[in-house]
DRENTOR-856712 format. One record per atom (N, C-alpha, C, CB): y, x, z; residue in one letter. Coordinates in pm, whole numbers, plus 50000, padded with zeros to 5 digits. Atoms other than C-alpha are relative to their C-alpha. Last residue first. Glycine has a CB too. Example, Ala and Ser with C-alpha at 12.3 -4.5 7.8 and 13.67 -1.06 7.14 Angstrom:
! DRENTOR-856712
498814991849994s
498945136750714s
501094992350073s
500465004149858s
498815008950000a
495505123050780a
501205009050000a
500034990150125a
This chain:
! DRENTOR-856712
499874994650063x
343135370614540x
498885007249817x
500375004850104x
501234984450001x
342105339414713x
500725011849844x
497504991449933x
500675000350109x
344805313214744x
499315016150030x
501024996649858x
499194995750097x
346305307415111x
498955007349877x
501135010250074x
501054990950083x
345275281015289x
500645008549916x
499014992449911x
500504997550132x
348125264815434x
499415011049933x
500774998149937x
500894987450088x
348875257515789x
499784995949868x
498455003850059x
501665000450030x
351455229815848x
498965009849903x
499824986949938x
500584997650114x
354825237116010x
498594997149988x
500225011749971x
501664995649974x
355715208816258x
499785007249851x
498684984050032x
500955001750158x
359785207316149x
499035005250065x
500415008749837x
500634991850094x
362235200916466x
499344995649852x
499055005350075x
499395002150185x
364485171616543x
499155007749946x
501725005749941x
498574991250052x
364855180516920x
500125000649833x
499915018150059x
499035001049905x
362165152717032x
501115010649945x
499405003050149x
499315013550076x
359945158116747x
501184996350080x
498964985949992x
499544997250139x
360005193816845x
499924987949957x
499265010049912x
499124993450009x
358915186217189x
501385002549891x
499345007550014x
498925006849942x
356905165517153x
501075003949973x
500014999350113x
499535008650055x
354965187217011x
500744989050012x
499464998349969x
499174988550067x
355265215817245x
499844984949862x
499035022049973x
498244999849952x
354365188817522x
500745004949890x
500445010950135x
499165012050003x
351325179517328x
500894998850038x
499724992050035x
499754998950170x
350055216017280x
500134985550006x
498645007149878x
499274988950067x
350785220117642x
500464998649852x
499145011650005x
498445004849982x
348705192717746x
501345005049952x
500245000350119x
499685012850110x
345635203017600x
501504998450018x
499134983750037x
500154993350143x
346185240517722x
500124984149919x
498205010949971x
498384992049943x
346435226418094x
500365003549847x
499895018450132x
499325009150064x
342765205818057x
501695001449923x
499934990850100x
500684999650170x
340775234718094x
500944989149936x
498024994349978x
499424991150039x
343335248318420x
499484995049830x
499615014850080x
498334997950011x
342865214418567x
500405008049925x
500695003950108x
499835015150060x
338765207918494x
501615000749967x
499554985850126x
499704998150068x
338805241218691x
500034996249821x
499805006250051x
499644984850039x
339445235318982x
500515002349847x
498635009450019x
498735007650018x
338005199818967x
501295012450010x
500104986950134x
500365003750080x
334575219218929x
501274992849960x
498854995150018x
500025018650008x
335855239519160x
499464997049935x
500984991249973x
499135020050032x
336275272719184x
499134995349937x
501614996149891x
498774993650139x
334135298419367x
500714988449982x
499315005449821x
499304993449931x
332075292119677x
501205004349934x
499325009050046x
499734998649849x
329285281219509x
500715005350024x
499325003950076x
500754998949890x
330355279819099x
499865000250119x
499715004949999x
500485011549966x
333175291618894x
498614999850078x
499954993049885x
499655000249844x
334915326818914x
499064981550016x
502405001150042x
500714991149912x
334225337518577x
499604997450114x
500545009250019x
502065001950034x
335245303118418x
499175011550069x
499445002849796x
500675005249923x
338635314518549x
498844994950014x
500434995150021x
499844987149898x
339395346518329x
499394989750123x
501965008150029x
501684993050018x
338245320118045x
500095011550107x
499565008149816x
501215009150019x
340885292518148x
499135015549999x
499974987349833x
500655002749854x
343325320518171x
498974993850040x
500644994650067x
500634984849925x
343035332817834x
499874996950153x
501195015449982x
501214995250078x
343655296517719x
499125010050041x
500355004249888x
500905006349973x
346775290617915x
499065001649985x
500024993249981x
500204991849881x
348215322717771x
499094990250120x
501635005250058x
500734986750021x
347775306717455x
499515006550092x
500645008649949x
501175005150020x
349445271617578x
498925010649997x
500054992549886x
500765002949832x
352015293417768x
498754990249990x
501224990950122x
499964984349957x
353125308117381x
499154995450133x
501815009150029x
500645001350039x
352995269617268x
499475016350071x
500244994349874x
501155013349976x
355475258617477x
498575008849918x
500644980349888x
499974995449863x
357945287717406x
498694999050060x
500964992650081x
500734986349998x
357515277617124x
500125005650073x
500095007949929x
501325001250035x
358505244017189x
499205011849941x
499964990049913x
500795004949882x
361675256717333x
498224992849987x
501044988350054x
499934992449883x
362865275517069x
499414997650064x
500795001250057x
498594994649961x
362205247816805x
499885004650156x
501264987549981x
499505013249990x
358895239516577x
501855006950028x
499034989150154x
499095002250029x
356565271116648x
500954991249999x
499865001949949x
498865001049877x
353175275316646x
501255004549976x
499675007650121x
499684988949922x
351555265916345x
500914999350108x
500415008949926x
498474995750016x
350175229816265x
499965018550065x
501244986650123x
499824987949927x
346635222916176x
501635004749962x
498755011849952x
500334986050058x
346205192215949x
500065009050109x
500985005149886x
501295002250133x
345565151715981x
499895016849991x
500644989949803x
500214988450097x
347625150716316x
498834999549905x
499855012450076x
502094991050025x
348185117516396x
500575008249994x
498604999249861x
500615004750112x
352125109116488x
498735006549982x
500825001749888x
499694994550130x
353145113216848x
499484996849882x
499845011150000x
498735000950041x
353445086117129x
500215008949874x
500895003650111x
499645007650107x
349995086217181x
501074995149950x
499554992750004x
500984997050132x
350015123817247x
500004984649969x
498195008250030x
498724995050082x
352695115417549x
499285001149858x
500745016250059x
498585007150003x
351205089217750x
500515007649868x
501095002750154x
500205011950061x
347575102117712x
500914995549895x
499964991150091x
500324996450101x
348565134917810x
499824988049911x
499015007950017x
498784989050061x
350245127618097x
499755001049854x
499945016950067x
499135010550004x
347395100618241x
500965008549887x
500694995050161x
500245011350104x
345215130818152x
500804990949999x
498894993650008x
499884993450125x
347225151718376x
499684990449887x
499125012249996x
498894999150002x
347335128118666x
500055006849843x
500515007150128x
499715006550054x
343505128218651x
501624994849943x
499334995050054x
500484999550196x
343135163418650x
500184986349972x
498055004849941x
498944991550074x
345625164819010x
499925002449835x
499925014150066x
499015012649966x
343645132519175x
500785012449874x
500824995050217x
500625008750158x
340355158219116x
501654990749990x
497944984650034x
500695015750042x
341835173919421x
499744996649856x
501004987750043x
499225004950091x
342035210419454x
499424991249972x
500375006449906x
500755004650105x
340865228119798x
500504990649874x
499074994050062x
500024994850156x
342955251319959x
499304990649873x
499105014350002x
498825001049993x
342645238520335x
500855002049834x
500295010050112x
499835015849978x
339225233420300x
501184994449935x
500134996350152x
500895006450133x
338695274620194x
500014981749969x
498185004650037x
498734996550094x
341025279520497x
499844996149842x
500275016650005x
499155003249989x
338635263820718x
500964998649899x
500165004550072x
500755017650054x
335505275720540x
501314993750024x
498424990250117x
500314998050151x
337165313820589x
499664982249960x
498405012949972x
498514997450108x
338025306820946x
499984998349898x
500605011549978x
499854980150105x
334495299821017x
501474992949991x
498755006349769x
499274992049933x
334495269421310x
500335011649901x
499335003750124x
498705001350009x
333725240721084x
500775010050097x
500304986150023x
498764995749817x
330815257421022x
501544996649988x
500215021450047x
499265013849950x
329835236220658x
500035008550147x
498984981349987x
500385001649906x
329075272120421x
500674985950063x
500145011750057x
499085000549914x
328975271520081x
499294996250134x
501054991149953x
499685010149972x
325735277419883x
501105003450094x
498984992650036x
498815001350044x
325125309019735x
500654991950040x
500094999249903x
499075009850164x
321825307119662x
501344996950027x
499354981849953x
499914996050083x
320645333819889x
500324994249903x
499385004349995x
500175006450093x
321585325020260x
500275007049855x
500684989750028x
501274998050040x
320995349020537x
499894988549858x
498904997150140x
500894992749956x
324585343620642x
498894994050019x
500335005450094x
500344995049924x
326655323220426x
498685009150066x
500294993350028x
500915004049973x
327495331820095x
499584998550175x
499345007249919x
501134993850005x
331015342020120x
498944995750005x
499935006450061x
500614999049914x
333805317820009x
498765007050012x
499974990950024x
501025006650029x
336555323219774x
498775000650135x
499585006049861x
500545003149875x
339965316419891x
498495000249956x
500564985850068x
499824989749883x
341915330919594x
499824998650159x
501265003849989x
500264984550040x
341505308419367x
499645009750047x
500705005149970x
501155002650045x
342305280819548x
498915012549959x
500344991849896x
500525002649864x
345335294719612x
498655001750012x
500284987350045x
500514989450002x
345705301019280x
499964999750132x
500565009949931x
501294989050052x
345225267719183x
500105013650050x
499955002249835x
501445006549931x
347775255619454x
499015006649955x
499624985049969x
499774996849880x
350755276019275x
498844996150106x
501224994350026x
500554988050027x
349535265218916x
499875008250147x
500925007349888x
501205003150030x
350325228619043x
499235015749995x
500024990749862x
500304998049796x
353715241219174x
498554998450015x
500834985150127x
499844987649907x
353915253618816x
499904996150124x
501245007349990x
500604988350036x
352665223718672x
500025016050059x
500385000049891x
501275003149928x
354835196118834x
498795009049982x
499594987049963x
499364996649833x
358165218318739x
498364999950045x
501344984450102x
500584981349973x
355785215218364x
500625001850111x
500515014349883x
501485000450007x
355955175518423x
499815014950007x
499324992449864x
501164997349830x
359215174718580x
498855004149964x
499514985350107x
499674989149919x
360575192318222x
499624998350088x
501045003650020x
500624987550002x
358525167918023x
500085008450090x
500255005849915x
501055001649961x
360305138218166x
498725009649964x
499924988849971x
500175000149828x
363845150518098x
498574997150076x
500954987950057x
500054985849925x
362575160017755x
500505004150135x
500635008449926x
501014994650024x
361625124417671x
500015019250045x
499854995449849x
500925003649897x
364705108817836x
498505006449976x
499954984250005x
501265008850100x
366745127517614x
499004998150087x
499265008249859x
501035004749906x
369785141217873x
498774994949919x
500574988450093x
499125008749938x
372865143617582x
498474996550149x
500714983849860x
500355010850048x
370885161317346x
500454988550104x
498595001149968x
499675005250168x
372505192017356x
499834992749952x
499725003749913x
499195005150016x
371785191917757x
501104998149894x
500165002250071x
499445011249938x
368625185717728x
501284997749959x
499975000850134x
500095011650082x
368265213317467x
499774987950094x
498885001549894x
498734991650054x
369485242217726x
499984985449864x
499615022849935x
499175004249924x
366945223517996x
501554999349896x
499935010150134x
500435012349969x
364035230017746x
501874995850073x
498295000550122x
499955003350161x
364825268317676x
500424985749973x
498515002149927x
497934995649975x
365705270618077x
499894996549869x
500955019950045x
499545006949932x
361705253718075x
501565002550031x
499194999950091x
499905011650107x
360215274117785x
501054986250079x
498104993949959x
499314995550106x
360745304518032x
500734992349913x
499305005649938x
498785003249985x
359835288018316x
500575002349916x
500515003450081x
499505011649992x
356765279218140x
501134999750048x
499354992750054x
499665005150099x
356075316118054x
500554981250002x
498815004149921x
498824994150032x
356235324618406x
500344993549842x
499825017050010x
498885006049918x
353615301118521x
501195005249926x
500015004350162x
499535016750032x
351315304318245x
500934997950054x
499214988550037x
499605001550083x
351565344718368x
500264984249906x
499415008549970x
498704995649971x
350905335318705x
500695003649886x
500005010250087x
499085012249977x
347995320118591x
501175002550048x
499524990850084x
499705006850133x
347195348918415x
500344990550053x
499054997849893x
499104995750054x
347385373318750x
500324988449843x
499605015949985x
498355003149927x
345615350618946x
500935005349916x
500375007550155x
499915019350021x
342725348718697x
501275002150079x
498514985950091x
500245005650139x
342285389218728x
501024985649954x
498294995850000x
498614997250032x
343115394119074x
500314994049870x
500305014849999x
499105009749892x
339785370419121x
501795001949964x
499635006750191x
499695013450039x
337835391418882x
501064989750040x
499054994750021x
501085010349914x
338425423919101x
500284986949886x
500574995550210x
500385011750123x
340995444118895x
498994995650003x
500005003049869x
499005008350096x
343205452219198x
499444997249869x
501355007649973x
499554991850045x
339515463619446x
501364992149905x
498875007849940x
500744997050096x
339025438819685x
500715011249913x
499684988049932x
499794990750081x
339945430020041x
499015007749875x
500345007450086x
501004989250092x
338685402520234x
500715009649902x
498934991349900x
500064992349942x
341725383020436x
499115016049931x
499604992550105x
500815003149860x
340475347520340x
500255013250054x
498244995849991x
499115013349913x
343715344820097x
499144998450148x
499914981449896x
500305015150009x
342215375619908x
500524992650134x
498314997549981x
500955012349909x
343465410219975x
500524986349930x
500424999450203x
499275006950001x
344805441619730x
499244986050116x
500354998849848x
500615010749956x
342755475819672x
501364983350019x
499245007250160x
500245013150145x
344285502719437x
499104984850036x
498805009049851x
501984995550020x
344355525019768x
499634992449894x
498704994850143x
499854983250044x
348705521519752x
498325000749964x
500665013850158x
500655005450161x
347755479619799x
500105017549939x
501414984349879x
500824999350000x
348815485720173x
498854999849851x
500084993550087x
500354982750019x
352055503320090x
498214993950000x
500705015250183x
500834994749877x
353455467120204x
499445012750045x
499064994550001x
501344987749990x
356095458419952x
499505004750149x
500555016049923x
500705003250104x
358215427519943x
498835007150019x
500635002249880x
501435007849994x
358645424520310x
499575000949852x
500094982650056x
500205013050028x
361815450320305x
498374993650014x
500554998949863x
500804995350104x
362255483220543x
499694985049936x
498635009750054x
501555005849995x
364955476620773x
499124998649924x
499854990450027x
500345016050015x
368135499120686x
498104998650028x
500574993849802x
499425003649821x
368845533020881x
499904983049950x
502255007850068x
498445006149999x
368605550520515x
500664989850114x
500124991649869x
499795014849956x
365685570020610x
502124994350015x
498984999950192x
498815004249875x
366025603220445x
499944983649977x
501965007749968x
498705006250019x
363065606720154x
500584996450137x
499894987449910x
């Protein structure tokens, strides 16, 4: 193809053409390396929350600002920048050091990799925040005695869709746990992310008036 005399953009590199892609410490892996894996679903939680989050914004402003769905919406903002760290995280894992066989992280504060691996790390401060969140808002709703379906209104299904996809991520990141891997506060965040979710999406729908459908057995033929 004739060079069009413009500067070639930063999105694309060509270097990922070999089906390989690099980690945050530089290391290069193949594109469905565990690691890509988990990044890619939390990036999907992410997206689906903005989704539910223009959904969300569109019933703010039908409800005149509702202080309950203005304070949701920071909370998933606070989530996606949150998701933004985890994959950081994520994606700094650390090599066993040298001659070592269990795996243990390394303490050279000169390795790059340990550095950067420091620099990445996910506070426990970020799962307790959540819980606080969860607390607040689940004892504000009515028991549940049954199993609701997903659903309610637009935006809480939305909600419930990035709970799901939550879910699958959680178990793409359980792979990756352990020395050098994530966290224990890692991934305490992503397990907890799914509770919260299915208390925002209820909220939610009590907040815009919805109807919680409730599963029902259905008679044996």
């Amino acid at each position: 193809m004739a060079s069009s005399g413009r500067s070639k953009s930063n999105l694309y590199t060509r270097t990922g053409d070999d089906g390989t892609s690099s980690l945050y410490t530089g290391e290069r892996r193949a594109k469905d390396d565990a690691v890509f894996e988990a990044l890619g679903s939390l990036d999907e939680v992410s997206s689906h929350l903005g989704v539910a989050r223009v959904a969300l914004r569109g019933a703010e402003a039908a409800d005149g600002g509702d202080d309950v769905l203005v304070a949701i919406d920071a909370f998933l903002e606070g989530v996606q920048s949150r998701l933004v760290e985890l994959g950081s995280h994520v994606a700094t894992p650390l090599p066993p050091p040298s001659g070592a066989s269990d795996g243990s992280e390394s303490d050279d504060e000169d390795d790059p990799v340990a550095t950067r691996r420091a620099a990445t790390a996910f506070p426990a401060t970020h799962v307790a925040a959540m819980e606080t969140f969860i607390d607040e808002i689940d004892g504000a709703l009515p028991p549940l005695t049954m199993f609701i379906l997903p659903g309610g209104t637009p935006a809480s299904a939305h909600i419930h869709v990035a709970r799901a996809v939550a879910r699958r991520a959680e178990r793409t990141v359980a792979r990756l746990r352990g020395p050098g891997g994530v966290s224990d506060d890692a991934f305490a965040y992503i397990n907890r992310l799914s509770d919260a979710l299915f208390a925002v999406a209820r909220a939610i729908c009590h907040a815009e008036g919805g109807t919680e459908t409730v599963y029902s057995k259905g008679d044996p033929q």
